[in-house]
N, C-alpha and C positions, 0 to 999 in steps of 0.2 A: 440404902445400902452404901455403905464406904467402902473405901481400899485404901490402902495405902500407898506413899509415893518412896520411890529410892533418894535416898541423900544422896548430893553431889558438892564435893570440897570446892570453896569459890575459886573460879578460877583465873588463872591473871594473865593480863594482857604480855607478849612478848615483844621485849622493847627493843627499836632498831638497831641499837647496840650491837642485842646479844640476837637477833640473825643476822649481822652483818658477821659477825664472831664465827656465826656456824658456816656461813657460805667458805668462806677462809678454810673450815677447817675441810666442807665439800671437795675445795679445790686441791687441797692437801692429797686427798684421794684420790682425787682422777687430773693427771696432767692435761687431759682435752678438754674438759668442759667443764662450770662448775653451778651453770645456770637450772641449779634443779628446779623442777616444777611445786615444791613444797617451800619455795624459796629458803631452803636451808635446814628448814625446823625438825628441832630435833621429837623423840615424843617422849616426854618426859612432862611434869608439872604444870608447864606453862601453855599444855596444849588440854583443855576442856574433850575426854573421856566418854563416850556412850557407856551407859548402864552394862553392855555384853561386851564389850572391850575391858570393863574395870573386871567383870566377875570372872574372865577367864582368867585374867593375869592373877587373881587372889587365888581360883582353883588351881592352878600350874604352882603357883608358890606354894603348893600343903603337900604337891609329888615331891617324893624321892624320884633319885634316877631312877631304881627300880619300876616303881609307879610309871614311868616315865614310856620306859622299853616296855611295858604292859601295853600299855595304851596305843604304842606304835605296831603290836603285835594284833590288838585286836582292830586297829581301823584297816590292819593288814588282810585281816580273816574278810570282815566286810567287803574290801576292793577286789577279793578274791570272788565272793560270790556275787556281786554285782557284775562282774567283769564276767563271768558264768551265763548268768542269766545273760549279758548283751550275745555270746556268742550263741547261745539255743534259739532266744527269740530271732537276732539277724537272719538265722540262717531258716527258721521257719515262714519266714514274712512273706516270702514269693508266693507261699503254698497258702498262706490265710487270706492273700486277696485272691490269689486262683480260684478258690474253694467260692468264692461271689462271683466268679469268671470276669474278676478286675487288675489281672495282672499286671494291665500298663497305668495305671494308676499308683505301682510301689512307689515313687518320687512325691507322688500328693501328698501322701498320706504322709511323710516325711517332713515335709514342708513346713505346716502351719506346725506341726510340732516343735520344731529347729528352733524358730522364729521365736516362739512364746519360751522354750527353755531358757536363752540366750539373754533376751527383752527380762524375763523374770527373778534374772540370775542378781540383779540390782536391787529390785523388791526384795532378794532372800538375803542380802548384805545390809539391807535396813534392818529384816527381822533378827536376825545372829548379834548384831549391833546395839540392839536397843533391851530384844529379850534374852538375848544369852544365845552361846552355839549349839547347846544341846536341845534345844527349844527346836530350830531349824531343822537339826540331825531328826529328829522325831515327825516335824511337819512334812519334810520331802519325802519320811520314808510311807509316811499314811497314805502322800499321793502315790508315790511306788505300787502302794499295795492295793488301794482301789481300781488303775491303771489294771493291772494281772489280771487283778478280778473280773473286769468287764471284758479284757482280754479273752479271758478264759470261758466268757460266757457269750460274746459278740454273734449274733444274729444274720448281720449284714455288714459292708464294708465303710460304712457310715459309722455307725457302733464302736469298729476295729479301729475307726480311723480318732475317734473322740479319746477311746482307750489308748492309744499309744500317743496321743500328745498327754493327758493327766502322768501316765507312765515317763514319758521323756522329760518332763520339766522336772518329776520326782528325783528322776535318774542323774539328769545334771545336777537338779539344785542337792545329790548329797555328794555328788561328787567333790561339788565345789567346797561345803560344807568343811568336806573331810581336809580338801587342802588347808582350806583356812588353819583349820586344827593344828596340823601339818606347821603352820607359817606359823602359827602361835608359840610351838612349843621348838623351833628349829632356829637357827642363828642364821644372817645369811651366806654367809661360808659354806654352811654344811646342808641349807634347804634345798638345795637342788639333788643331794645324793639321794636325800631322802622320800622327795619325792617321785623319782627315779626306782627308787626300790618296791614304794610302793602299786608302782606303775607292772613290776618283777610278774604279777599272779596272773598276766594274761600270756607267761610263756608256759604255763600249762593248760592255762581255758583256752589259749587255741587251739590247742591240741583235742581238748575233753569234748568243749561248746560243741561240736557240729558230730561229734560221734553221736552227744547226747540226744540234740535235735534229731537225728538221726533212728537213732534207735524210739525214741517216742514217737514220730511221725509213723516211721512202718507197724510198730508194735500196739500204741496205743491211738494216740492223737494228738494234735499242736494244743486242746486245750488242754489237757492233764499235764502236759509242758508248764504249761504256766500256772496252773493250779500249783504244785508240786513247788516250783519256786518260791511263790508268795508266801508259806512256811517256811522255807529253810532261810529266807529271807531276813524275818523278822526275828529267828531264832538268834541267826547272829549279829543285827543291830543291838538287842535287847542290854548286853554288858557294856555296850558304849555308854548308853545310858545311863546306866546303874552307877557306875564310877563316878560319873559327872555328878551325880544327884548325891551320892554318900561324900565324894570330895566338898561339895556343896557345902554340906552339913558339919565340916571338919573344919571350914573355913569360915564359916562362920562363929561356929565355937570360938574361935581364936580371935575373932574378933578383925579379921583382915578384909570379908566378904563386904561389897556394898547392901548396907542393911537399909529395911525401912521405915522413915521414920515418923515422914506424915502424915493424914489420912487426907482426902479427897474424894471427892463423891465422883461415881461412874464418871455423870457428863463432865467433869475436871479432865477426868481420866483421859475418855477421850480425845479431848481438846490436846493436851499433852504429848498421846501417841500421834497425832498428827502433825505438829512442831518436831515432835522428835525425828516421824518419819522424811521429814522436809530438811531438817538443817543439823548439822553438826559445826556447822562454822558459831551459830549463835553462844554467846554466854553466857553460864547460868543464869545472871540476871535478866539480861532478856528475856531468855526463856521463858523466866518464871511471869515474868511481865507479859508476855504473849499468853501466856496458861490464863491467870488471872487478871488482866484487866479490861479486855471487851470482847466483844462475837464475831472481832475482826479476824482473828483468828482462823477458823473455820473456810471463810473464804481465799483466805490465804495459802492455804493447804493442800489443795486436790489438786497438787500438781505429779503427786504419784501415782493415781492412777488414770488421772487424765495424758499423761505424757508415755506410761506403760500401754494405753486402751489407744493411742493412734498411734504409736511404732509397731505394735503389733497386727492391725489392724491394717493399716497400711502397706507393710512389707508384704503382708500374705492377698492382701487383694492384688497388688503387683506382679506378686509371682505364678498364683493358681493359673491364672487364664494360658500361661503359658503351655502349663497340661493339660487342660482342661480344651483348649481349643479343638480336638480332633472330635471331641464328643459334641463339640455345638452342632445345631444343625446347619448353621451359614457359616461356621470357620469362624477368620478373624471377622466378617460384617456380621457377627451374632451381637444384639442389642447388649448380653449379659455381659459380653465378653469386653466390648468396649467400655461400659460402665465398670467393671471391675479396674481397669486399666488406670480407668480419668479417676475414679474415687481414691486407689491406691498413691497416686502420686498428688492427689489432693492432701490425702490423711497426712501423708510422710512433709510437705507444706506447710500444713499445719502446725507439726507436733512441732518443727521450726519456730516459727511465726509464734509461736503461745511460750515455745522456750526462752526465746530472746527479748518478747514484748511484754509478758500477760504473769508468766510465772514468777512468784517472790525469791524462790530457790528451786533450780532445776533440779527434772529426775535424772539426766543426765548430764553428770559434772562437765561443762564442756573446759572448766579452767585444766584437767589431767588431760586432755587433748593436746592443750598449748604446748605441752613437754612434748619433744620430738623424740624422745626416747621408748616415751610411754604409745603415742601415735604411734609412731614404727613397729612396735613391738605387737602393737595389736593390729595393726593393718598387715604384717608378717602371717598374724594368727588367722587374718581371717579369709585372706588371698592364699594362705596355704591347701586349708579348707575347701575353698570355692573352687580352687584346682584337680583338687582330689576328688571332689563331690562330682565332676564334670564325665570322670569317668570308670566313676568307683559306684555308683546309685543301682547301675546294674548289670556290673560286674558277676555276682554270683550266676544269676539267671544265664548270661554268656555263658559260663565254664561249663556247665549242666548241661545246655542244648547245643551248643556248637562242638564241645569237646565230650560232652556224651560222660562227663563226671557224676558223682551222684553225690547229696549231701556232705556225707564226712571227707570226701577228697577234695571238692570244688571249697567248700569250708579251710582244708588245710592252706591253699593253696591262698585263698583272703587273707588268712589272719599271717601268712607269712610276713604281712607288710606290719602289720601290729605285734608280731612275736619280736622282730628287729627292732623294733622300736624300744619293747621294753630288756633288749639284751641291751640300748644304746642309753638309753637314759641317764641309769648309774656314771658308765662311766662317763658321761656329760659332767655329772654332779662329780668328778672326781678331776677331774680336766678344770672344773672350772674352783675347785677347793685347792688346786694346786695351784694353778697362774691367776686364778683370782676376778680374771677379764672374761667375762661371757660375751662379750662382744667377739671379740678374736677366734673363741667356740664355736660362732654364730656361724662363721664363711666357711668351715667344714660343712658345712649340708648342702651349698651350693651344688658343686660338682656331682652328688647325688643323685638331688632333686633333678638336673638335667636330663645327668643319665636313664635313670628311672621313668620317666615321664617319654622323653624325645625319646629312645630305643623301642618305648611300647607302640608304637605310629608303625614302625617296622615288622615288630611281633603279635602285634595283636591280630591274627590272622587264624583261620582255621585250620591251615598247612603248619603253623607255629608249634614247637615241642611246647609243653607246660611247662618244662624246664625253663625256659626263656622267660615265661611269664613270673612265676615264683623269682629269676634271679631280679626282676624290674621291680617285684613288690617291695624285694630284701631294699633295694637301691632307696628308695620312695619311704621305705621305713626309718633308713637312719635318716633320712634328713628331717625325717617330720621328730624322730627321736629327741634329734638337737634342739630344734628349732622348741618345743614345745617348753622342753626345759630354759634355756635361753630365754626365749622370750617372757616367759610368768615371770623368769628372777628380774627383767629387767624392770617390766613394771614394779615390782614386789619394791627394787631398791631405788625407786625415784618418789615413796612414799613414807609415809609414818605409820605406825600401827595403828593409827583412830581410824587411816586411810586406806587400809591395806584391803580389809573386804569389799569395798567399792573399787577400789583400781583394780583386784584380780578380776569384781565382777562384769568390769569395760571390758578388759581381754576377754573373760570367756562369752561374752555378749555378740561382739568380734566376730569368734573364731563358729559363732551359731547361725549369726546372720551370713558368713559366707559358706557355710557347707551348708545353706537353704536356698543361695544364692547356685549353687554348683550344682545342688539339685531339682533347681529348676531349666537350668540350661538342659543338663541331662533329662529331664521330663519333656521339655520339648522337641529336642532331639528325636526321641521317642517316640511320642505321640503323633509327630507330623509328620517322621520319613520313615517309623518302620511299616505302618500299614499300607503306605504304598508301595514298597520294597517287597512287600510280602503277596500284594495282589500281584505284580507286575510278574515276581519270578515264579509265581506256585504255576503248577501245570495249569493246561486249561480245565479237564474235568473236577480242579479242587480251587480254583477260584472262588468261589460261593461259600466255602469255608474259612476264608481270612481272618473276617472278625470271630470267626471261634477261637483260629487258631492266635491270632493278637491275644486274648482274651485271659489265657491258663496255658501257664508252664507244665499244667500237666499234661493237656494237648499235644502243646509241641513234643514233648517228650515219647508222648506214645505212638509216633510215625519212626521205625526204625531208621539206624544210619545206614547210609545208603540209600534210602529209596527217594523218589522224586522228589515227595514233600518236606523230606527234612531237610536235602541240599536246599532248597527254596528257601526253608527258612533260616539255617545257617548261611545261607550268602547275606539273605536282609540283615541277620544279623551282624554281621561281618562291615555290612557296609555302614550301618549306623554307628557301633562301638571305634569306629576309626574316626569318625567325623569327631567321637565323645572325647577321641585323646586329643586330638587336633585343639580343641578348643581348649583343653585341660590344658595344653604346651603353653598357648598363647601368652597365659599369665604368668608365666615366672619369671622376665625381668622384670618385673614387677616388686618380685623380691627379695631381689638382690638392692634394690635400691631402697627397700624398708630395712633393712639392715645398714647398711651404711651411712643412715641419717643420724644413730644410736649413738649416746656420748660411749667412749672408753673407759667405763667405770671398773676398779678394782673393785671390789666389793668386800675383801679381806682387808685393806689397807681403810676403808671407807669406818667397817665398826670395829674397826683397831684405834681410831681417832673419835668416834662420835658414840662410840659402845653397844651392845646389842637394840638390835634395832624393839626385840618386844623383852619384855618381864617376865618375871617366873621362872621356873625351873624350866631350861631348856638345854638342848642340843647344838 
């Protein structure tokens, strides 16, 4: 059996000249700094194209504007219902591991999922790169949907816990997906409104998400929640699709699409996608020389999923024991718990050690590191994260048992911090299309962040109005508003378009590995001080009932306020969620100092000299 291969126009070397030319016109742009991390290059001709970088720029060129605003209407419907589905499941999840009486385990089950979303968000910038974006858009949305499914069918908390990592890696990787889209078909003047707007649909699914969990939980059950999704789901992916595939077909007519032209047998094929998935610096000739001339190839290769298989593996044996220790039977001298510990910071060793010595081309570009633009911005994203995670993990479960909220109100009072977020985004994206500097954008979320965070040390109390808590989420939301946007454009403009779905995918990598980092501190938090918090203050005749009452949010809930046992366990709780912000505080000069490592870039001024940064019909 044969297949065939895509033509690629030979590509030509860029000669010192003409990037010394482009740095000049860098610095043109930005009075501070001009040492970009692409050292100048522009993406144009002389930068060698992935197969899924050429075919979107041929699709976008067969839109009209109309086509255009279509397109940005339906990846709008999509972020709508995916933003849906996050606010029903969030807000059911205490109640699906209760229902295994694994309450304090919500943080676990979050963990290994984070980790592998973030880690994988890399692998999905090879796949959109090599097979096209729509290819992607359809693979995340399969795992989406398998994810629900087991969701919806999960047994035990084992099950639930497998289901929502295949469901969260789907969930970022179309998230990410859609940005790309996003970056493909927007200028970078105007990508940040844009994504800002599309960010708009979670200031009504905060509102809807936790009625709905709501009303499914009391009326039917959390799985016809997620059944029910998984169709409305795929209903409105389906046109995304459809467009890409008929623009396809339009574009090739025309003769602009990369067509193909050679054939090759499977194991060619192979050999191929594995060059492919390894190097985009190589040149076609090499390429093709690596495809065709020995089996050296092959070994050369597995550095995708060998450098994916111990970041993730690593991170998560790292972090579980941290939740995981209260269930040992020795604590920390539990043989497992120790061995998870020394293997984790072996793996994370490793994946070093094989990246710097062993591997021909890393999975993980460490040269977009070297830019302190691109580092800042993603160590912005991922300490932002880590901060939030520390005392946001379980947050809901607080508001419900200490303040005696129930679903749709404890729900409103969450998503306040993500409602301001997406009333802040836009006009991020409007701030920063007018003065051009997202750096300068960036120090607005400082005094937020502060406030929001350090104020909740004082409020977070179960004497505290909810008012107070709601005004710290608002606080906490612009700043994460800013910073979110801010930060994606900076990476976004310290690259090229061959570059662009790998550097979004460092950030969003980043911003997974610290909200698993944040959620592990909160898991051990957790795990280690409330069950003694809980035996210590429960009366004596309900002592014996601790680990039930640990166990299910619905327990706790069904001891009225007021009576002995619930003060019991709203003080443990009280006393643990204070230590959660305490630690959440710690990190924020942290930063403020990833912010001000950033060059000064204008980013109006930048493709007003160097010209749009992607092709095709755009925004």
């Amino acid at each position: 059996m044969a297949v065939t291969e895509i033509s690629t126009p030979p590509a030509t070397a860029t000669s010192p000249a003409r990037a010394d030319d482009n740095i000049e016109k860098h610095a043109a742009a930005d009075n501070v700094d001009a040492d970009f991390s692409d050292d100048g290059k522009l993406d144009d001709g002389a930068e060698r194209k992935q197969a899924g970088v050429r075919q979107v720029e041929a699709i976008t060129t067969v839109w009209s504007k109309q086509m255009l605003v279509v397109m940005f209407i339906l990846l709008y419907i999509v972020s709508f219902c995916d933003s849906l589905l996050q606010g029903v499941q969030g807000n059911l999840s205490p109640y699906v591991t209760s229902e295994f009486s694994q309450h304090g385990l919500l943080a676990t089950t979050g963990i290994v999922a984070s980790i592998l979303g973030g880690v994988s968000s890399l692998a999905i910038a090879k796949i959109i790169d090599i097979w096209g974006r729509v290819e992607g858009f359809l693979a995340m949305l399969l795992l989406m949907v398998v994810g629900i499914v087991m969701k919806a069918a999960c047994q035990n908390v084992q099950t639930y816990a497998a289901a929502h990592t295949l469901y969260w890696v789907g969930h970022l990787g179309l998230i990410y997906v859609i940005s790309i889209i996003l970056a493909d078909t927007t200028t970078l003047k105007n990508r940040a409104i844009i994504y800002g707007l599309n960010y708009t649909p979670t200031i009504a699914t905060n509102f809807a998400g936790p009625r709905i969990a709501d009303l499914f939980y009391t009326n039917v059950n959390f799985r016809w929640a997620f059944g029910a999704f998984c169709i409305i789901l795929v209903a409105f992916c389906a046109p995304v699709a459809v467009i890409f595939i008929l623009s396809k077909r339009k574009a090739v007519k025309q003769g602009i699409y990369p067509v193909k032209t050679e054939s090759r047998t499977v194991w060619e094929s192979c050999k191929y996608y594995f060059v492919q998935f390894d190097g985009m610096s190589h040149t076609l000739e090499n390429l093709q020389l690596a495809i065709f001339s020995n089996e050296e190839t092959l070994t050369n290769n597995h550095i995708l999923v060998v450098g994916m298989f111990l970041t993730v593996v690593g991170w998560s044996l790292l972090l579980l024991p941290f939740n995981l220790v209260y269930t040992a039977p020795k604590g920390w001298e539990t043989g497992y718990i120790i061995a998870m510990i020394v293997l984790g910071v072996l793996c994370l060793a490793a994946f070093f050690v094989w990246e710097k010595y062993f591997a021909t081309v890393a999975y993980l570009p460490f040269r977009f590191l070297k830019d302190r633009t691109i580092i800042g911005a993603c160590l912005l994203y991922g300490i932002m994260f880590l901060s939030i995670f520390c005392w946001d993990t379980y947050y809901g479960s607080y508001l419900q048992v200490v303040h005696g909220l129930d679903i749709t109100i404890s729900g409103y009072v969450l998503n306040s911090f993500s409602l301001t977020s997406a009333f802040f985004m836009p006009l991020t994206g409007l701030l920063i299309r007018w003065d051009g500097r997202y750096k300068v954008v960036s120090y607005t979320g400082i005094p937020f962040c502060v406030l929001g965070t350090a104020l909740l040390i004082h409020f977070r109390t179960p004497s505290s109005s909810v008012g107070y808590l709601v005004m710290c989420q608002m606080f906490n939301g612009i700043s994460s508003g800013v910073w979110v946007t801010t930060g994606q454009l900076a990476v976004q403009a310290s690259v090229s378009h061959q570059e662009l779905a790998v550097a979004t995918a460092i950030f969003s990598m980043f911003g997974s590995i610290g909200a698993a980092i944040g959620m592990a501190i909160a898991g051990s938090l957790w795990t280690n001080t409330l069950p003694t918090q809980l035996y210590n203050r429960l009366p004596a005749d309900a002592k014996d009932l601790a680990a039930e009452i640990y166990g299910s949010i619905i327990v706790q809930q069904s001891y009225p306020l007021g009576s002995p046992v619930r003060d019991a366990i709203i003080a443990a709780y009280a006393d643990v969620q204070r230590k959660m912000v305490i630690a959440g505080a710690a990190f924020i000069p942290l930063l403020v100092i990833c912010i001000m490592v950033w060059r000064n870039v204008n980013v109006k001024k930048l493709e007003a000299i160097n010209g749009n940064q992607v092709k095709g019909t755009v925004w």
